[in-house]
C-alpha positions in Angstrom: 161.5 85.8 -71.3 160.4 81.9 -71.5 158.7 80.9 -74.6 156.0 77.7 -75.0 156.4 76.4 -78.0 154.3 73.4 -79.6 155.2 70.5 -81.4 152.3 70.6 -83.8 152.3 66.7 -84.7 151.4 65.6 -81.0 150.6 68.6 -79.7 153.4 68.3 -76.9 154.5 71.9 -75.3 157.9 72.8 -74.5 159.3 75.5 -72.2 162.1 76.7 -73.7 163.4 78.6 -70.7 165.6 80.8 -71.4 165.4 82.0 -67.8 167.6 78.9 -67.1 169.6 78.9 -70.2 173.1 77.5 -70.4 175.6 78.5 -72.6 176.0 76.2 -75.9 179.8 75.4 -74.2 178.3 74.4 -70.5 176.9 71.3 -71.8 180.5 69.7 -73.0 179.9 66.1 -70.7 182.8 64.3 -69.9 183.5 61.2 -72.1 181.4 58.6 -71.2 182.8 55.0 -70.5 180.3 52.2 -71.5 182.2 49.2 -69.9 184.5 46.7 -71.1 187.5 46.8 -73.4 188.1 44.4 -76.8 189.3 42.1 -74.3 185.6 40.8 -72.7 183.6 42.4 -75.6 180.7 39.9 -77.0 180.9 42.6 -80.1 184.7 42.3 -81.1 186.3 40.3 -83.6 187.7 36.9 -82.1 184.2 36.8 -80.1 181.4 35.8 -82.5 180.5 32.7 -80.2 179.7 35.3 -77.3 176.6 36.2 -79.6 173.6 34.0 -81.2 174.6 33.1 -84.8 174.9 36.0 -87.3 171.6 36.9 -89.6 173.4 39.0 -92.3 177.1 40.3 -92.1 179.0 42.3 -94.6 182.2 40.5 -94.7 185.5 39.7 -96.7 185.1 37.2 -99.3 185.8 33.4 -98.5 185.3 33.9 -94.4 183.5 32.2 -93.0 179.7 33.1 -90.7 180.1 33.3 -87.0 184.1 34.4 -87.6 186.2 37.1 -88.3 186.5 38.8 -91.6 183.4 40.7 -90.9 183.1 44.7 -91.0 179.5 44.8 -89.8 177.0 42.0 -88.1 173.8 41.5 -87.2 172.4 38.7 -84.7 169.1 38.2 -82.4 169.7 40.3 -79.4 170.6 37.8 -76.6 167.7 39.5 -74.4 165.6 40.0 -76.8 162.5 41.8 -76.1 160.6 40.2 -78.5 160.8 36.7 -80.4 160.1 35.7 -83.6 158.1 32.8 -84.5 154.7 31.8 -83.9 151.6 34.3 -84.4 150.7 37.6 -81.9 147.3 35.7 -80.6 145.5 38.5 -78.1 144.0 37.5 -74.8 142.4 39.1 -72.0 142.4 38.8 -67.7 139.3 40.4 -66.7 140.0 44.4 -67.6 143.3 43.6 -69.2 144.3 42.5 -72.4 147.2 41.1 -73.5 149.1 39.7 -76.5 152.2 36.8 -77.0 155.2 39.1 -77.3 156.1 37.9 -81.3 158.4 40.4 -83.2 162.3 40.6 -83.5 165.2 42.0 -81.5 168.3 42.5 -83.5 171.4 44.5 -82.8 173.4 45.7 -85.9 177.2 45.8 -84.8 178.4 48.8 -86.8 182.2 48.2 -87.3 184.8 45.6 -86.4 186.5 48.4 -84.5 185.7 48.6 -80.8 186.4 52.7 -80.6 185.3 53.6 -84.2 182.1 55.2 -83.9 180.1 56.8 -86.7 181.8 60.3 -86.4 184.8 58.7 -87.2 183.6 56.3 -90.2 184.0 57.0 -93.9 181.3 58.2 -95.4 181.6 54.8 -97.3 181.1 53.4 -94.3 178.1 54.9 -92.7 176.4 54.0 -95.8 177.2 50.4 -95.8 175.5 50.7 -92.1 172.7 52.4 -93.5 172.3 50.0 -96.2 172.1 47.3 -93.2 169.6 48.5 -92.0 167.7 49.5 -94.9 167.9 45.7 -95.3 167.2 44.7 -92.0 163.3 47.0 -92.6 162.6 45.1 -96.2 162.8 41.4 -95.0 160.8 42.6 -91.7 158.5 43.7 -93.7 157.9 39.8 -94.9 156.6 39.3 -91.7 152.7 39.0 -91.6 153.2 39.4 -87.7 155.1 42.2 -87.4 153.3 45.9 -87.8 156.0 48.0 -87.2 160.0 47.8 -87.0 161.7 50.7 -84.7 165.5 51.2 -85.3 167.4 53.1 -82.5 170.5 53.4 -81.6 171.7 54.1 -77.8 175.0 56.4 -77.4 177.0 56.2 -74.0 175.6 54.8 -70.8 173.3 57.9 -70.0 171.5 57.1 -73.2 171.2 53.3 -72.3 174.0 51.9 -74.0 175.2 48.7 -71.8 178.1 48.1 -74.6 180.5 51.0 -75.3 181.4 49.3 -79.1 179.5 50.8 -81.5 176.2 49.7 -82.3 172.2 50.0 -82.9 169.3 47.5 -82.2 165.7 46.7 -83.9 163.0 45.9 -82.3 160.0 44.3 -84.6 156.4 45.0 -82.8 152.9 43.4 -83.9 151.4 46.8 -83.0 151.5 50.0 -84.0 153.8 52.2 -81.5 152.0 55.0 -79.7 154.2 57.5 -80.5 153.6 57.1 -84.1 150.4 56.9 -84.2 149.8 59.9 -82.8 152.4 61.5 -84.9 150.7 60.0 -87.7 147.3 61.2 -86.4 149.1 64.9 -86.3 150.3 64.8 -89.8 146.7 64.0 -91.0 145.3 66.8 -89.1 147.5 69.0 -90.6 147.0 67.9 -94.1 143.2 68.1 -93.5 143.6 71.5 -92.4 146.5 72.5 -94.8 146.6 70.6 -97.9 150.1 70.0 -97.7 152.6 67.1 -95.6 153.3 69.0 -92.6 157.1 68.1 -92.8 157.0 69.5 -96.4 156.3 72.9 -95.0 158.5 72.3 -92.5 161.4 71.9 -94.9 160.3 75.0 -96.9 160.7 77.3 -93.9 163.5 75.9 -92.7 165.3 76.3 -95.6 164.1 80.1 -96.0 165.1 81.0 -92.6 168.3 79.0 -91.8 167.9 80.0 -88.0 167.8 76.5 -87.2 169.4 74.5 -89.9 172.6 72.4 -89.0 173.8 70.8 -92.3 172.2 70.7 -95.6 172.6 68.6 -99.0 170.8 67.7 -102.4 168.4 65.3 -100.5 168.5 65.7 -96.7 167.9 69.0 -94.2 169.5 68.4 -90.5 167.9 71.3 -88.1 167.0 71.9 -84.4 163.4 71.6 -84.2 161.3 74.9 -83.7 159.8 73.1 -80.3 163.2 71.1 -79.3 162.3 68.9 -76.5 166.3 68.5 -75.7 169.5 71.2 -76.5 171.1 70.3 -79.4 168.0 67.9 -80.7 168.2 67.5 -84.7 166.0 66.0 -86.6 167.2 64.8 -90.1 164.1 64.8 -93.3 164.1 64.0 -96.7 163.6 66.6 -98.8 161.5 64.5 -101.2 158.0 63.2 -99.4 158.8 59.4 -98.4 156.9 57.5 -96.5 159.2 55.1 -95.2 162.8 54.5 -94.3 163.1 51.3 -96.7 161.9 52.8 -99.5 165.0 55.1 -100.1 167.3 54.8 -103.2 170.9 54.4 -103.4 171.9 57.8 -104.1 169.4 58.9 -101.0 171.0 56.7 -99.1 174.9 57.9 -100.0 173.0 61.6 -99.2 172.0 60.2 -95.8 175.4 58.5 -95.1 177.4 62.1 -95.5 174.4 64.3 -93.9 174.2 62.0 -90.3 178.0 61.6 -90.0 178.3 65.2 -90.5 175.4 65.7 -87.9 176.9 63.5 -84.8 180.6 64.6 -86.1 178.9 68.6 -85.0 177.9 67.4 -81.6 180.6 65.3 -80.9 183.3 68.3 -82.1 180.8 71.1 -79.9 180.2 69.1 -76.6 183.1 66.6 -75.6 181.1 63.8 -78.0 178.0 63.7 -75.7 175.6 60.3 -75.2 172.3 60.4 -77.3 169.9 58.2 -78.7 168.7 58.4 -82.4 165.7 57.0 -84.2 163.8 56.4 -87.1 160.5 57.3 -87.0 159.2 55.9 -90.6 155.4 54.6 -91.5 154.1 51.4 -90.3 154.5 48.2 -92.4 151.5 48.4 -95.4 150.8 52.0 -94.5 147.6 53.7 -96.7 149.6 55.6 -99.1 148.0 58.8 -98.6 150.8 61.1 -98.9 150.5 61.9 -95.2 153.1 60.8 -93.4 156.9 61.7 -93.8 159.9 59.8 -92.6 162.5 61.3 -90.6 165.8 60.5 -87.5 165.5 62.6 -84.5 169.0 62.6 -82.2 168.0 63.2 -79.0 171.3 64.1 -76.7 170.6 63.1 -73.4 172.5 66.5 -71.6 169.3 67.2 -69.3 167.3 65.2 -66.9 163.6 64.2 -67.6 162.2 65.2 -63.8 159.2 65.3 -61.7 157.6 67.8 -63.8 157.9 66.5 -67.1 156.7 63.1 -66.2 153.6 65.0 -63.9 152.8 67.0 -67.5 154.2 65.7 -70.5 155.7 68.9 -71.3 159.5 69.2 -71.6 161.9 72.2 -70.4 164.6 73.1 -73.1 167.5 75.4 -71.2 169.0 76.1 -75.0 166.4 77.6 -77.7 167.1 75.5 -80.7 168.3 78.8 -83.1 171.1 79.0 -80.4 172.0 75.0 -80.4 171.9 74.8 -84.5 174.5 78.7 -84.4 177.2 76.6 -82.1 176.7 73.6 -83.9 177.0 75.3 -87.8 180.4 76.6 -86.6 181.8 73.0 -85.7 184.1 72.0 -88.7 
């Protein structure tokens, strides 16, 4: 029998149709080729002037910027969507407003090796990546422009990656993104109607049940979502309340490092390393401190297509009911 289920942060319904359901195994995709070899790669070692100059690397000692000798590099995005510099004035045309498009575009080029992707990383480094990033949010945050800093990371030309080497991007918005805000919006309903952080009772139950809990260590839960928009979509929470990404500690971070390479290392191992996009959903930039609002990563594996009715509705159909996805992917080793 189908089940709705609702997201209770946005309100968003899913259909998980079990009418329609696909075995865990059906969904192995084949492997995804996102163009290009070390050869003609903008990302590889040898091909730093291919990019705009280097904003922070992690590299050997004594090389020098813009060269090799670098283990991970981050640069303005050559398209970028954004720009920084100058101030996000707002206009207006008649019934429209409008704003100059001030912010940042960065992509974050996770390892020197063109086929090393974070599955395949020590947990060493997937914390140095983290870290990147982590330092990529604080000096954003500098910015009296910039509201908001979204970090995502595009896996395998379904998901939108144009660049098979491994890599995430930043984009740095002088708004508030929708989406957040209205996830925000949920968390404070709840609390109002609670008492408690929403994700903190989330955790809790989690926990208890284990029906839909992937991986699991001193600081960090990975689980399928009750409402999972997508098969196999994990979400990854702090145990502690946190507001925001940035504001994590060392040893959190180390905790992260080993909890998301075991996390994409499970849905690479159960379906044939599948495309996906991940991202950080943290507070905005000089966010009320209310106790509201609770970081966390979603992975979203792109193994379905978003169709007529889910655009016409704004609901999603899930094939695979989460306790299922998080069974197949606890027995991955």
């Amino acid at each position: 029998m189908p089940e709705l289920r609702q997201e209770p942060l946005t309100d968003t319904w899913v259909i998980i149709a079990t009418e329609r359901s696909k075995r865990p195994s059906d969904f192995a995709s084949d492997k995804k080729d996102t163009g290009g070899g070390p050869d003609n790669c903008p990302f590889c070692l040898g091909n730093e002037h291919m990019t705009p100059p280097e904003i922070l690397a992690l590299r050997e000692s004594g090389t020098e910027p813009n060269a090799p000798g670098w283990s991970i590099r981050v640069f303005e995005n050559k398209f970028a969507a954004l720009k920084s510099g100058g101030e996000a004035r707002k206009g207006s045309e008649g019934p429209y407003e409008n704003m100059d498009g001030v912010g940042a575009h960065e992509v974050i080029v996770e390892s020197a090796d063109h086929n090393r992707n974070l599955q395949d990383e020590k947990v060493e480094h997937v914390e140095e990546i983290l870290r990147t990033w982590r330092a990529r949010f604080q000096q954003l945050a500098d910015d009296a422009n910039i509201k908001y800093t979204q970090l995502f990371k595009n896996y395998g030309s379904v998901a939108g990656a144009s660049l098979a080497h491994p890599h995430s991007q930043l984009i740095a918005t002088p708004l508030v993104p929708k989406n957040i805000s209205e996830e925000i919006k949920g968390m404070e309903n709840y609390y109002e109607r609670n008492g408690r952080c929403y994700f903190c009772d989330a955790l809790d139950f989690e926990k208890r049940e284990q029906e839909r809990v992937v991986a699991e260590n001193n600081t960090f839960l990975s689980f399928c979502p009750y409402a999972a928009r997508f098969p196999f979509e994990i979400w990854i929470v702090p145990k502690a309340h946190q507001e925001h990404f940035h504001s994590m500690t060392d040893s959190e971070l180390h905790d992260l490092a080993q909890i998301l390479k075991e996390s994409v290392g499970k849905l690479a191992g159960a379906l044939n390393d599948p495309p996906y996009n991940l991202v950080v959903h943290t507070a905005p930039y000089n966010f009320d401190k209310n106790k509201r609002y609770h970081w966390h990563i979603e992975i979203l594996p792109r193994l379905t297509k978003v169709a007529g009715f889910e655009w016409g509705t704004g609901y999603y159909i899930n094939p695979t009911p989460p306790e299922s996805a998080a069974d197949f992917l606890r027995q991955v080793h």
